[in-house]
N, C-alpha and C positions, 0 to 999 in steps of 0.2 A: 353564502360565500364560501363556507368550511366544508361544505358535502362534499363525498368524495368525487362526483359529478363536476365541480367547478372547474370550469376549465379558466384560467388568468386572462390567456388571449383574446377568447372568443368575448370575454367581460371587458377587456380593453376595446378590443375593436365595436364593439357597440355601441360603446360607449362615444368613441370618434365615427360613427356612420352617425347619431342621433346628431351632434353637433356639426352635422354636414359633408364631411369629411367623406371622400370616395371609398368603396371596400378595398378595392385591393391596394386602395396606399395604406389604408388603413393597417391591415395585414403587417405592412412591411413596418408601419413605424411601430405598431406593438411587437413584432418578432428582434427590431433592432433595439427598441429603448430594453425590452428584459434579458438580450443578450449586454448591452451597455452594464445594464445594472449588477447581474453575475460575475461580469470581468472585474470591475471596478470593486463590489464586495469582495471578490478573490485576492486580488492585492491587499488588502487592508487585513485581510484572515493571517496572507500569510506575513506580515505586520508583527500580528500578535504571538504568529506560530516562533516565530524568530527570538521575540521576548521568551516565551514557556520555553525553549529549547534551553537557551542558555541558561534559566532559572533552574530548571532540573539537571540541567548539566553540573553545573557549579555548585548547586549543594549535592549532589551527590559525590562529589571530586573537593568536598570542603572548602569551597571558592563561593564568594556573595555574585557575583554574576553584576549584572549592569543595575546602579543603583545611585548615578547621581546627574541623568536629565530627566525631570517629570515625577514623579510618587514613582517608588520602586524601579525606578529608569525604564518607565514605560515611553519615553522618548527620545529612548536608545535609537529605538527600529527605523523610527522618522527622521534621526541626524543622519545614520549610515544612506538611507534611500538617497537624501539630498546629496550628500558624499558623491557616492556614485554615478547622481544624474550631472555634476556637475565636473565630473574626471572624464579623460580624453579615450574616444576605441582608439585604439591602434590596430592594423594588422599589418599582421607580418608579410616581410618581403618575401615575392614569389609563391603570396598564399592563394588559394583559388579563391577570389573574391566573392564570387555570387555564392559560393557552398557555403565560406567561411561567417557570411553573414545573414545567410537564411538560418543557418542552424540557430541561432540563441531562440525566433522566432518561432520555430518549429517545436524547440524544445517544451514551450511556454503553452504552446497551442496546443498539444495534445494532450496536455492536461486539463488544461480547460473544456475541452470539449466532453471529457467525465460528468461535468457541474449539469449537463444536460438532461441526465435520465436519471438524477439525486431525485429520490422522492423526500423533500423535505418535511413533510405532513403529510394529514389525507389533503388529495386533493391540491396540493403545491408540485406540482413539478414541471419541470419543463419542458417535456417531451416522453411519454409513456410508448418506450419503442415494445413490441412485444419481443423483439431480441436484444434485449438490451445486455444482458449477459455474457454473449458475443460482440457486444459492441462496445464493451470496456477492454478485454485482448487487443480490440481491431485497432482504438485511437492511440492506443498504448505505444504501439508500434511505430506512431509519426516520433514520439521520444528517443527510443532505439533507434531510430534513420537519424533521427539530431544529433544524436553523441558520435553516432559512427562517421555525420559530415564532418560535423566540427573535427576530430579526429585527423581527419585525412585532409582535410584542406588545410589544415593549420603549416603545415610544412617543419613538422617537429614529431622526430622519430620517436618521443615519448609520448605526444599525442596521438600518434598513428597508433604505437600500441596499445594505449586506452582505448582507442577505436574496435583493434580487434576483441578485445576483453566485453567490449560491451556485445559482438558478435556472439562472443561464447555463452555469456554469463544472463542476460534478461532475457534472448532468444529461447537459451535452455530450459529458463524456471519460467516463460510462457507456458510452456505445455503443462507443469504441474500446478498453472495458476487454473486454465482452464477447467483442467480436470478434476481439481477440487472444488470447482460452481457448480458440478454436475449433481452431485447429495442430493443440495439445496436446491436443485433444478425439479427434481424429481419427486422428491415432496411435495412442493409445491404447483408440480404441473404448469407450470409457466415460466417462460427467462423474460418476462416483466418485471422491474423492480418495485415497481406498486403492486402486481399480482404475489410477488415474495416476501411484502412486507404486510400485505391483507390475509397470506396465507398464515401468519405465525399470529393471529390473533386465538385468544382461550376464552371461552364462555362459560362463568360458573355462577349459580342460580338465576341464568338470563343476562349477567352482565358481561362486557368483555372488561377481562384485565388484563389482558394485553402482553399474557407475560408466556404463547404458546412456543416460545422464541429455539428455533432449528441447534441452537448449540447444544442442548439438552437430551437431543436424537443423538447428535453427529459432534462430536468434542475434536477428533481424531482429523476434521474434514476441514474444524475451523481452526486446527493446530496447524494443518497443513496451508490453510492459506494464510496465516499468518505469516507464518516462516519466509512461507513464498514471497508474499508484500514485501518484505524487508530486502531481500533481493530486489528487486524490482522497482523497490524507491532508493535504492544506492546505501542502502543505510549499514551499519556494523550489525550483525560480522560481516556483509556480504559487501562493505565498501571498496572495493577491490578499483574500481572503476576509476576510483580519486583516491587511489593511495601515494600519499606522500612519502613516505621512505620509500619507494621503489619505483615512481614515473611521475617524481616532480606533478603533481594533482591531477593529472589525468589530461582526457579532452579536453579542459577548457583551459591548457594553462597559457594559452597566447591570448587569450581573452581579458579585456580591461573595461573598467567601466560600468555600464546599463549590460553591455551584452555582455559579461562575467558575472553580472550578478543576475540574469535572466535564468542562467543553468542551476542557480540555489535558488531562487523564484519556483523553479518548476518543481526541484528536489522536496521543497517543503511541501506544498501543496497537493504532490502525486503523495507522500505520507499521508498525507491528511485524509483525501479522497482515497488511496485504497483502506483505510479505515471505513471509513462512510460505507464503503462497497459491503466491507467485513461485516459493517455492520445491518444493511440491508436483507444481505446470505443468512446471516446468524445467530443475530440480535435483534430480532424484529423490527429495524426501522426504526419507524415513529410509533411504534405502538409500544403502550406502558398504560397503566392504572388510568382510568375517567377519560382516558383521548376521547371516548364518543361522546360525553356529555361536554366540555372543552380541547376540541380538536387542537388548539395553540398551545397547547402539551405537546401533541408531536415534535412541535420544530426545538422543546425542551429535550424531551427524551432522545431525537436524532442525536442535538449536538452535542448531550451528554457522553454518550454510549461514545462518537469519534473522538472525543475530547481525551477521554480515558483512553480508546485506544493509543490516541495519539502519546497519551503520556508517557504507557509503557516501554513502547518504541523510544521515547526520549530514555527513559531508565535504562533500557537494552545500549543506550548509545552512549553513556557516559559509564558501562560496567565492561560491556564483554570486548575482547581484542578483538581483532582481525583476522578472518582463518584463510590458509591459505589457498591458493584454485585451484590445485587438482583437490582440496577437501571441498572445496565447496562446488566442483562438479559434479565430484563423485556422490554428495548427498542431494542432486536434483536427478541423475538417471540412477546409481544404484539405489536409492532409500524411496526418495518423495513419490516417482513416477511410479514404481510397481505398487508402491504401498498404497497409491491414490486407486489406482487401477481395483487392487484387491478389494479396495471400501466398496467400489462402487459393483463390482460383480457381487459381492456378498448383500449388498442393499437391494441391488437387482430381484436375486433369489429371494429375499425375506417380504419383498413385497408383492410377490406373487402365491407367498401361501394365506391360504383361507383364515376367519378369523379377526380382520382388521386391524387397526392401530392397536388395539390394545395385543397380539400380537408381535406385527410387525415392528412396530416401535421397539420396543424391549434388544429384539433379536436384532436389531440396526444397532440400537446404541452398546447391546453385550459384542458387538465384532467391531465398534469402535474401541472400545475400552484396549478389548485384546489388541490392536493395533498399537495403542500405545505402550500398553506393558511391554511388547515383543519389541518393538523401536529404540524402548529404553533400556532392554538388557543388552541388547544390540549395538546401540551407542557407549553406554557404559565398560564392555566388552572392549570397543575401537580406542577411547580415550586411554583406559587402561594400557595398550598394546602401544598406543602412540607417546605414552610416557614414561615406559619401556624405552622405547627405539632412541627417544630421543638422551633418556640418559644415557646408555650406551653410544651412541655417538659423540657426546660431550664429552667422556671418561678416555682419560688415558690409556691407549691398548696394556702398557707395560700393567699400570691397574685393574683392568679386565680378565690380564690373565692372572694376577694375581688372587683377584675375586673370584675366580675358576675356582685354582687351588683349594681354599679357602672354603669353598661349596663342596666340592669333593671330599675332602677332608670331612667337614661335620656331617654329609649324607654316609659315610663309612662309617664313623662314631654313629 
């Protein structure tokens, strides 16, 4: 049942042809009860994600967080769900109805559609596309079209403008999300996400441990899609999308109800799963220590590895501000996109010289390294310069020029 051969489906529908059941209804009721069953696990994940958020949130900002429905207010998440299924939509007058109301759905659905090509173990997953690398940018995009409806049909000039922000801002850090799968494309010879998680297995005296994991190549590739996810799940620094001191929460702010709480349904869960992706790219999956002697390790190792990622993203989102958009365009085309480009030209070359892995490896991960060293004297350089500018624009001119003097003065002494 755990080889990696098993296919779920073809074991359901046999199961319903033996008990009489025609094939091709067969088919359809196993492709519907496992999409049933993924949906319905995804609500309840992101349940939990909602608890750990606010738990890291709040002790990190010295606040106890939710802690008095259930053991540690673990039925918080379930009072709020009923909350909102039980409050009224509204929309607003003169909104485009059809747009205004497909968006929550839209929103919801292309993230769902991720849960598809999750290799959850060996052998568990729901669909092994061999482009499947491409086909997390592709469903990505039904989310970006959601924000941009919602946006525009709302008939609210702050939502319109959250609309074009989402035009600028996910569209842009697509191309460096792509361009940072390519590494881990490359390596591994396949944009399967079971052929990327079979490729990071290591073999030492015959056994796999499981730990041949692509971050260890490429540091530089999996710093760069990190960054990138976080833009692209709306998350700080890159929450620009639902900034509240400056456009009243963004797209959804005519939203009440199930569909207001659809667009944070999706936000948690696109976290989550571009974690999962991260971790597919970089962390080898399900593979970790004895998965082949006990494959039901994978679905441990998986949810661990996203769990962590998830957390850090919660630590990043209870610590760092908000940067502003021309900073945070100018670090998807001036930094992320040439710097991804250069990884992968220099990976390109190293792995066409002779010698093998035990070459080429080295020489991938010494022009990752240097990638980051050169980033970070580079950024540290920018901040530097940015807090410059910005106390001089805070300071008094009449004190500027007296700070002149003052400089002049002891450069003379």
């Amino acid at each position: 049942m755990w080889s990696d051969s098993w296919n779920w489906a073809q074991a359901l529908t046999d199961l319903q042809v033996k008990l009489g059941a025609p094939e091709q209804l067969a088919w359809i009721v196993s492709y519907a009860l496992g999409a049933v069953i993924i949906a319905s696990l995804s609500l309840l994940v992101a349940m939990m994600l909602i608890w750990v958020t606010r738990k890291i949130v709040s002790r990190l900002q010295d606040r106890i967080g939710p802690n008095r429905l259930g053991p540690w207010g673990l039925v918080q998440s379930v009072a709020d769900v009923l909350k909102l299924l039980t409050k009224e939509v509204v929309s607003p007058r003169n909104a485009d109805w059809v747009a205004y109301n497909i968006a929550p759905i839209f929103s919801v659905f292309g993230v769902l559609m991720v849960l598809a090509i999750l290799p959850f173990a060996p052998g568990f997953i729901g669909a092994d596309l061999n482009v499947a690398v491409l086909y997390v940018p592709a469903v990505g995009s039904i989310g970006i079209m959601a924000a941009l409806m919602a946006g525009w049909a709302s008939n609210n000039k702050y939502a319109l403008l959250s609309g074009f922000r989402v035009v600028a801002q996910l569209i842009s850090y697509e191309i460096p999300m792509v361009l940072a799968m390519l590494p881990a494309v490359l390596l591994a010879g396949t944009m399967s996400m079971n052929g990327l998680s079979q490729a990071q297995s290591l073999h030492l005296f015959g056994l796999n441990v499981g730990l041949g994991w692509f971050v260890f190549v490429l540091p530089a590739s999996m710093l760069i899609f990190f960054i990138v996810s976080l833009a692209e799940a709306e998350q700080p620094t890159f929450s620009l999308l639902e900034a509240e001191s400056e456009i009243i929460a963004g797209f959804h702010i005519e939203y009440s109800g199930m569909a207001f709480a659809m667009f944070f349904l999706a936000q948690f869960l696109n976290t989550f799963f571009l974690g999962a992706v991260m971790t597919v790219l970089f962390l080898g999956g399900w593979q970790g220590p004895f998965v082949d002697q006990l494959p039901i390790l994978g679905f441990v190792y998986f949810l661990g590895k996203t769990t962590i990622i998830y957390a850090v993203v919660m630590w990043l989102k209870g610590t760092l501000p908000r940067v502003r958009i021309d900073q945070m365009m100018n670090l998807a085309w001036k930094v992320l996109v040439p710097l991804v480009l250069g990884l992968i030209l220099w990976q390109m070359v190293a792995m066409k010289l002779p010698g093998g892995v035990w070459v080429q490896y080295p020489l991938i991960l010494l022009g990752n390294l240097g990638a980051i060293w050169i980033v970070s004297r580079v950024m540290t350089s920018y901040f530097k310069s940015e807090q410059l500018r910005t106390k001089r624009a805070f300071t008094p001119r009449s004190l500027i020029g007296t700070m002149q003097v003052v400089n002049t003065q002891q450069a003379g002494d």
